[in-house]
N, C-alpha and C positions, 0 to 999 in steps of 0.2 A: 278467675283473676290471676292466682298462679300462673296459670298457664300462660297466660297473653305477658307477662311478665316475662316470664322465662324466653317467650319466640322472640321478645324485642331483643333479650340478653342475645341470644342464640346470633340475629340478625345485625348489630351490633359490634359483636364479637368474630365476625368473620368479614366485617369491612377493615380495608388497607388501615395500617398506621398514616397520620396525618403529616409528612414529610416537613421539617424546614431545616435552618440552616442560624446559629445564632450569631451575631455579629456586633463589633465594636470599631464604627467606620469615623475616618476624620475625627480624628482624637485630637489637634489643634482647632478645629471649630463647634465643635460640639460635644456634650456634654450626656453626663446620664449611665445608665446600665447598660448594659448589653441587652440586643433588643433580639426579638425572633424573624424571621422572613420566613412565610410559607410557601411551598408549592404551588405557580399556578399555572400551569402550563409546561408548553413543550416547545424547542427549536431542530428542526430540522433540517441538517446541514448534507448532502447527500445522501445516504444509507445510515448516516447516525445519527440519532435522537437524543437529545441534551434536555435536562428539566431545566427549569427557571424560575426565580422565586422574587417575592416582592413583597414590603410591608403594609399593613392591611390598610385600604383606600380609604383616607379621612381621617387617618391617627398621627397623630401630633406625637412624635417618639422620642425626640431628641430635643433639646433645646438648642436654637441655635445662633449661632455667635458670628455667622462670617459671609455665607449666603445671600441671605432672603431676610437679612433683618432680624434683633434681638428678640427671641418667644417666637419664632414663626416655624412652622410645622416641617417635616422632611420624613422624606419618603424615598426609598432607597428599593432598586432592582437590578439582581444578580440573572446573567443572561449570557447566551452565546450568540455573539455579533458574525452573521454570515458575511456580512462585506468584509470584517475585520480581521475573519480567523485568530479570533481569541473571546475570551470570556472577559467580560466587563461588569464592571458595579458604576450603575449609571442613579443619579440623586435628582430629587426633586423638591425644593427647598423655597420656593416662595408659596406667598401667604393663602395660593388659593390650591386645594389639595386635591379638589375633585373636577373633573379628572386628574392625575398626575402626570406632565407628561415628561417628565423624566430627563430635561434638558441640560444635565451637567454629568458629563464624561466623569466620575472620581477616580475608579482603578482601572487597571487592566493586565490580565494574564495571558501569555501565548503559549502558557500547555495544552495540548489538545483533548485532555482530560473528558471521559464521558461514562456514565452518563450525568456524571456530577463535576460541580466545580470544582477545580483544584484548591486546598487547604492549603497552610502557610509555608508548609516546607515541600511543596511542588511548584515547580518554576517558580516566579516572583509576580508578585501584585507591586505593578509600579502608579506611585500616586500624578495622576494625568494633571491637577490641581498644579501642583508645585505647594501645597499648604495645608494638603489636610493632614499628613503624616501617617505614619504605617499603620494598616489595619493590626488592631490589637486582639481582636478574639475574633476567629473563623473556624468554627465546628458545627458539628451535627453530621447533614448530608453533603461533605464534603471529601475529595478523595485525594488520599497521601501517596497515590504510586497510578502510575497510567496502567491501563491494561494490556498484561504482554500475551497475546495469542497465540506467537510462537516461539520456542528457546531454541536460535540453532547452536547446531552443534559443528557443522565448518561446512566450507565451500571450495572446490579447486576447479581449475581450467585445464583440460588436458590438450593437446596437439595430436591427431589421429588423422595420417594422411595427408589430406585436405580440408580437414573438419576439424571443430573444435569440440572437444565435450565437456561439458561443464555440467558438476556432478555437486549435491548437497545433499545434505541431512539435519537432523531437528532431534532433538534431545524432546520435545513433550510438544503438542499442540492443542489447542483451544478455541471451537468455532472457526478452524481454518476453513475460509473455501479457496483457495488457489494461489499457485503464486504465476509469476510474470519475470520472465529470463529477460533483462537488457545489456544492450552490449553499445559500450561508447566507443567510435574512435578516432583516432586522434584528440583535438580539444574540442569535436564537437557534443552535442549532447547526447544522452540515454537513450536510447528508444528499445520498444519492448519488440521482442521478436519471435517471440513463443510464450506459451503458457502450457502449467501443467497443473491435474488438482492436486487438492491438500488431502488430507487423512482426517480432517475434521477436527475430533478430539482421539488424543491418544496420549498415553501416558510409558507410552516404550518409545526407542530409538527410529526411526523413519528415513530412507535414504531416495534420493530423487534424480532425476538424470535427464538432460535437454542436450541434442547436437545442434548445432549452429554448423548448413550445410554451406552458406554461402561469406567466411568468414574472408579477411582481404587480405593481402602481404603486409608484411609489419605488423604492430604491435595494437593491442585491442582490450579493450575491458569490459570484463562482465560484471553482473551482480544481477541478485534474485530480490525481488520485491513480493511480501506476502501479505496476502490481502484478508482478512477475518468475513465472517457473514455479515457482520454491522460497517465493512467500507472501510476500516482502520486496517492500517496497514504499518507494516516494518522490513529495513532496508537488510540482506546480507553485506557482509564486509565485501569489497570490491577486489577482482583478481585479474589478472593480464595472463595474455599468450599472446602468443608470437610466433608467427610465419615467416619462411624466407621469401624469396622470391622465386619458387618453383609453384605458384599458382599461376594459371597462365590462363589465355583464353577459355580451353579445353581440358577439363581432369576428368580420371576415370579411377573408380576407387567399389569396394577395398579392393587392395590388390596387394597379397594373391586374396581370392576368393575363393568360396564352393558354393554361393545359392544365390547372388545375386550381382549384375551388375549396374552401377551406376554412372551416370552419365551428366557433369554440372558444367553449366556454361554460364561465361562470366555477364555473357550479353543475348538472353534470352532471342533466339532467332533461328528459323526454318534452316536446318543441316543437314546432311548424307551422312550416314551411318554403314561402312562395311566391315564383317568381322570374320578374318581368315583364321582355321584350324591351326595346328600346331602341324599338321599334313601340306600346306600351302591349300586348302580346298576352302572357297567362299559360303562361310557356315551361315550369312545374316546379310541384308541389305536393307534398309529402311532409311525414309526422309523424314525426318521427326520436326515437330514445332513444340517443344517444351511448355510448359506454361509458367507464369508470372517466378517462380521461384528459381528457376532454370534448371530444373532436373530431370531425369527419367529414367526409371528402372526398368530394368528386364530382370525375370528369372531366370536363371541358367541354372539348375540343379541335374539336368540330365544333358550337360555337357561334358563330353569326355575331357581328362585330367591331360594338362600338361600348357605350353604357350602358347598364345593366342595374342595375334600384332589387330587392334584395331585405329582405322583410320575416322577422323571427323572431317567434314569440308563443309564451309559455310562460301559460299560465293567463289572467288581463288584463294583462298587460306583456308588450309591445312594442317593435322595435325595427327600423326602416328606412335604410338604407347602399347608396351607392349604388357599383356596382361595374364598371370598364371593362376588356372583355375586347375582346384587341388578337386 
């Protein structure tokens, strides 16, 4: 008998704690203690999972005064609303309880708090009613700060050439998996134009680095978006560079060089490629078709040192630069 005793303890004692959430909702229509909401369920909104909770089906919890009628039961559920992008406390307050269907919007929050709802002093529960007044008690499984998965530590844009380099770092990371380089320009929108991975978790200093090959004249803004294993994500601060107007149809870069040369066109398209010595002798001739990004390297490490004039031709336009490989 001990013993069966003891396996229940045993068996018992190693299932989860029973999760809720206690609350004191519409404090102008209704009346009573603060009631509990259990966990029952989960919403899944892309990669992230949000619990949800609700008072127990058929309990008359609150008395109520404004609803459904003087003594008629209410039934209350804390949820994340996919269509909404926000966490809602949705009530159910007429006199038939079972099922519930939960047909009156009461709060709602647009922090994106997970995997719990957000507590009173994260973003704001705004009352959707216009009457039922501020929620009074909101604790248990409830969360007072979003979770930050990555701390940066700064971001710059450098000018290099023809290129841009934009360069970051992160003071500590947390289930990072990636971030995502975008670049706005002018007043049009973001769009992302590389990616690189994250360090996962790390609690040292971490430095990162993306060239943007095909950057335009004038002025242009980046920023780094970092994305966690559960789909939440967070913005770096936004930084500009600026080109003149010496990008042109044809560049050719680094220059000077010693291992490689590149070749970016502003208008991916079938060109002539010749590249004369520093001797006047035709050391290269090739007709290239770039592909969608419009670049194309060659190695040159076993080029002899000194200038080297090459020419592009795409159709009758032309274009000669002259290039010194050390």
């Amino acid at each position: 008998m001990k013993t069966q005793i003891l396996s229940l303890l045993l068996v018992f004692a190693g299932m989860p704690a029973f999760s809720q959430i206690n609350a004191r909702l519409c404090p102008n229509f209704y009346s009573g203690a603060t009631e509990s909401l259990v966990q029952d369920g989960t919403v899944v909104d892309g990669a992230i999972t949000r619990y949800s909770y609700k008072t127990s089906t058929g309990s008359y919890l609150w008395e109520h005064w404004g609803l459904g009628g003087a003594g008629s039961g209410f039934e209350a559920l804390i949820q994340w609303s996919t269509a909404n992008s926000r966490w809602e406390v949705l009530g159910d307050g007429d006199a038939t309880p079972n099922p519930p269907d939960y047909e009156s919007l009461l709060y709602s929050n647009s922090s994106a708090s997970y995997p719990y709802p957000p507590d009173l002093t994260l973003g704001t529960w705004t009352d959707q009613i216009g009457g039922c007044g501020s929620i009074t008690v909101l604790s248990g499984d409830v969360q007072g700060s979003l979770v930050v998965p990555v701390t940066w530590a700064g971001i710059q844009a450098d000018v290099q050439a023809y290129t841009v380099q934009i360069a970051w770092s992160t003071h500590s990371e947390s289930n990072n998996h990636h971030f995502e380089v975008e670049r706005k320009i002018g007043r049009g929108e973001f769009q992302t134009i590389g990616s690189v991975d994250g360090a996962g978790n790390s609690a040292s200093q971490k430095s990162y680095e993306f060239v943007d090959h095909l950057p335009v004249s004038g002025l242009q803004a980046y920023r780094v978006k970092q994305v966690d294993i559960d789909g939440a994500f967070s913005y770096s601060e936004v930084v500009e560079a600026s080109l003149g107007d010496a990008i042109q149809d044809f560049d050719v870069y680094p220059n000077p060089t010693d291992h490689e040369l590149i070749l970016r066109m502003r208008n991916p398209q079938a060109a002539d490629i010749q590249v004369f010595s520093p001797t006047g002798k035709l050391v290269m001739s090739e007709t290239i078709q770039p592909d969608m990004s419009g670049l194309k390297v060659w190695e040159i490490g076993d080029w002899e040192a000194g200038l080297y004039l090459i020419r592009v031709q795409t159709g009758e336009t032309f274009k000669t630069v002259k290039l010194m490989v050390h």
